[in-house]
Steps between C-alpha positions, in 0.01 A plus 500: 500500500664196692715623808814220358615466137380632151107372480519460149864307508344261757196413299657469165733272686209314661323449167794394290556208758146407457487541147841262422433329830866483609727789655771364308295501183312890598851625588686380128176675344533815750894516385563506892664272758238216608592637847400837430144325403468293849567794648216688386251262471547423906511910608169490207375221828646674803324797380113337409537328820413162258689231336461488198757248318484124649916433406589151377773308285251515230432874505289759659094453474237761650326429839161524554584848658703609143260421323206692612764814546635445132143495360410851680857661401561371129328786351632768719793395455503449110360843479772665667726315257346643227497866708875493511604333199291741283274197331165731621656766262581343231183281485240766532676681189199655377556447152541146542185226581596200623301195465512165653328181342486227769407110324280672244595561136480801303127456337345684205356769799774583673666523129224743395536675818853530485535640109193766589672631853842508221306746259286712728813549750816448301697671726513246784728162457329154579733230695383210479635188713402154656443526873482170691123436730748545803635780423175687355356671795820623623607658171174693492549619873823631431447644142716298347211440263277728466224260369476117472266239334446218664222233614308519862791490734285473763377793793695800426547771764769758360394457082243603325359240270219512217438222259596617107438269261449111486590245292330141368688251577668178312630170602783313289442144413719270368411452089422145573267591788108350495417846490718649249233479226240695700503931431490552853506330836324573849625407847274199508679368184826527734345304788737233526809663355783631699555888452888604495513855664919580518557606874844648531648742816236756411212288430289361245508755216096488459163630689584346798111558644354342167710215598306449810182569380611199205626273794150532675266381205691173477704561154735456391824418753712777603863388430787744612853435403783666543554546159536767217245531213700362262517161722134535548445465151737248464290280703166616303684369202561140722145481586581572863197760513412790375550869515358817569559873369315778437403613097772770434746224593327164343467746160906605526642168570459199226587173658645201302250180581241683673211734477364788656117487622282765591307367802131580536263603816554576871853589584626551113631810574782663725454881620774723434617801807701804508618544835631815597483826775304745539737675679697531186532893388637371166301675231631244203288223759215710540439505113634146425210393761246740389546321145464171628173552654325658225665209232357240732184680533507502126531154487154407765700397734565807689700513832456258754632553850579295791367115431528267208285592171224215535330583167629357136558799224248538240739692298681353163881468551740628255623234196 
C-alpha cells in the first residue's frame, strides 16, 4: 500500500485526467473540486518518483514516462475496480454466459451453435453484445465476457484463441458496374478498383490480416475511411469503389443499386475466433466451447490454433 493517500483515490484520479484530458474536465466527471484532482494526480508523481502529466493551456498529455507506466498498470488497476465495485460478481453469475461479437456478424454457425447450447443447457442465459477491437482483449481478461468472436487480433499472450468457423466472402458492386453481370468475381477482377474498408476509433470492422495478405498480391486498393457502413455503401452506390463483407452479412442486407458478389479463389474467405481463458472455472464456458469444437469439427474445418487458416473449405455453406 502507498505510505501517502488512498492508492486507489490517486489512480482513479490519475486516469480520469487522462481519460477527459483536463483536471477541470476529470474533476466535473469525478463530482469533486478540480483542486482536489491536481492534488492527487501530483502526490500520484511525488510518490512514483515520475512525472507523469506534461501541464499546458491546452490540457494534460502523457510523457514518455506515463505512458510506459499507464500501459503496465491499466489492467491492475481496472481489475481492482471491478474487485471493489462487485462487477467480478455479478459477471461470473454462473447461470449467465456472456458473449462478445467483435466486427463479425452473427452467421448461420454461431446461430446453430447458439439454438443447440439453448436446448441441451436451457438453464443458462446467453448475453449477447457488440464489443469494440479495442476493447476485446481486455473484456476477456477481466471476464467481462466470458467468450468473444472475433478475427486474428494479432499475438495473444493472456487469451486463448481457436479458429470456429469461416465464412466465403462477397464484394458489393455498384448495379451498373462492368462486373455486375458476372456470378462471381476474384481479386484479379478487382485489380484496379479501390476497396472501401470503414476504419473508425476501433478499426476496420473486417479480417484485418486478410487485408494484408490482399494488399501484397497487388489487388485491389485498400481504401480506409472514417466512415460508417451505411456511408460505405453510399459510395458503392456512386461508383466510388466497392465493398467487402462476409456471406451471413451480404445474404441479410439487400442494397438499392448494387449487388452482392461472391468472390472466388485465394483469400475468399475470412476465419472466424473465439477468444477466451482458460483460466475461466465457468462451467456454462466449458460446455459452450466444448460445443463449438465438435460443430466445427463437424463441419471439416475443425479447430485451428495460433496462425491464420491457409487452406480454402471444401465444405458446402448453408443457403
Amino acid at each position: 500500500m502507498m505510505p501517502n493517500g488512498n492508492a486507489i483515490q490517486l489512480l482513479t484520479y490519475a486516469f480520469a485526467a487522462l481519460e477527459h484530458g483536463s483536471l477541470r474536465q476529470a474533476a466535473r466527471a469525478l463530482n469533486v473540486q478540480e483542486s482536489c484532482v491536481s492534488r492527487s494526480v501530483a502526490k500520484l508523481e511525488q510518490l512514483l518518483g515520475m512525472q507523469l502529466f506534461d501541464r499546458d493551456v491546452h490540457g494534460m498529455r502523457l510523457t514518455e514516462a506515463g505512458r510506459a507506466w499507464v500501459d503496465i498498470v491499466r489492467v491492475h488497476y481496472e481489475g481492482l475496480v471491478d474487485a471493489f465495485s462487485g462487477c467480478v460478481r455479478e459477471h461470473q453469475d454462473v447461470s449467465t454466459l456472456r458473449i462478445g461479437l467483435c466486427c463479425v456478424t452473427a452467421g448461420e454457425f454461431l446461430q446453430r451453435l447458439i439454438r443447440r447450447f439453448g436446448k441441451v443447457y436451457p438453464g443458462v442465459r446467453l448475453a449477447i453484445e457488440d464489443i469494440p477491437t479495442g476493447q476485446c482483449f481486455s473484456a476477456i481478461r477481466r471476464r467481462r465476457l466470458d467468450i468473444a468472436f472475433t478475427h486474428d487480433l494479432g499475438t495473444l499472450t493472456t487469451c486463448h484463441s481457436e479458429v470456429f468457423w469461416q465464412e466465403r466472402l462477397f464484394v458489393l458492386l455498384a448495379s451498373r458496374h462492368a462486373l455486375a453481370e458476372m456470378p462471381s468475381v476474384t481479386w484479379s477482377d478487382l485489380s484496379n478498383m479501390c476497396l472501401l474498408v470503414p476504419a473508425g476509433l476501433e478499426g476496420p470492422p473486417m479480417d484485418r490480416r486478410l487485408l494484408e495478405r490482399i494488399a501484397t498480391h497487388g489487388a485491389p486498393a485498400v481504401q480506409r475511411s472514417r466512415a460508417t457502413h451505411a456511408t460505405i455503401i453510399f459510395k458503392v452506390q456512386l461508383g466510388q469503389g466497392v465493398a467487402l463483407a462476409e456471406e451471413s452479412y451480404a445474404k441479410s442486407v439487400a442494397v438499392d443499386r448494387a449487388m452482392w458478389k461472391p468472390l472466388e479463389g485465394q483469400n475468399s474467405v475470412s476465419s472466424i475466433r473465439g477468444l477466451w481463458l482458460e483460466s475461466n472455472p465457468k462451467r456454462a464456458l466449458l460446455r459452450f466451447v466444448a460445443l463449438a469444437k465438435k460443430m466445427a469439427q463437424e463441419t471439416g474445418l475443425g479447430c485451428a490454433k495460433g496462425a491464420d487458416v491457409a487452406v480454402e473449405p471444401a465444405f458446402a455453406w448453408p443457403a
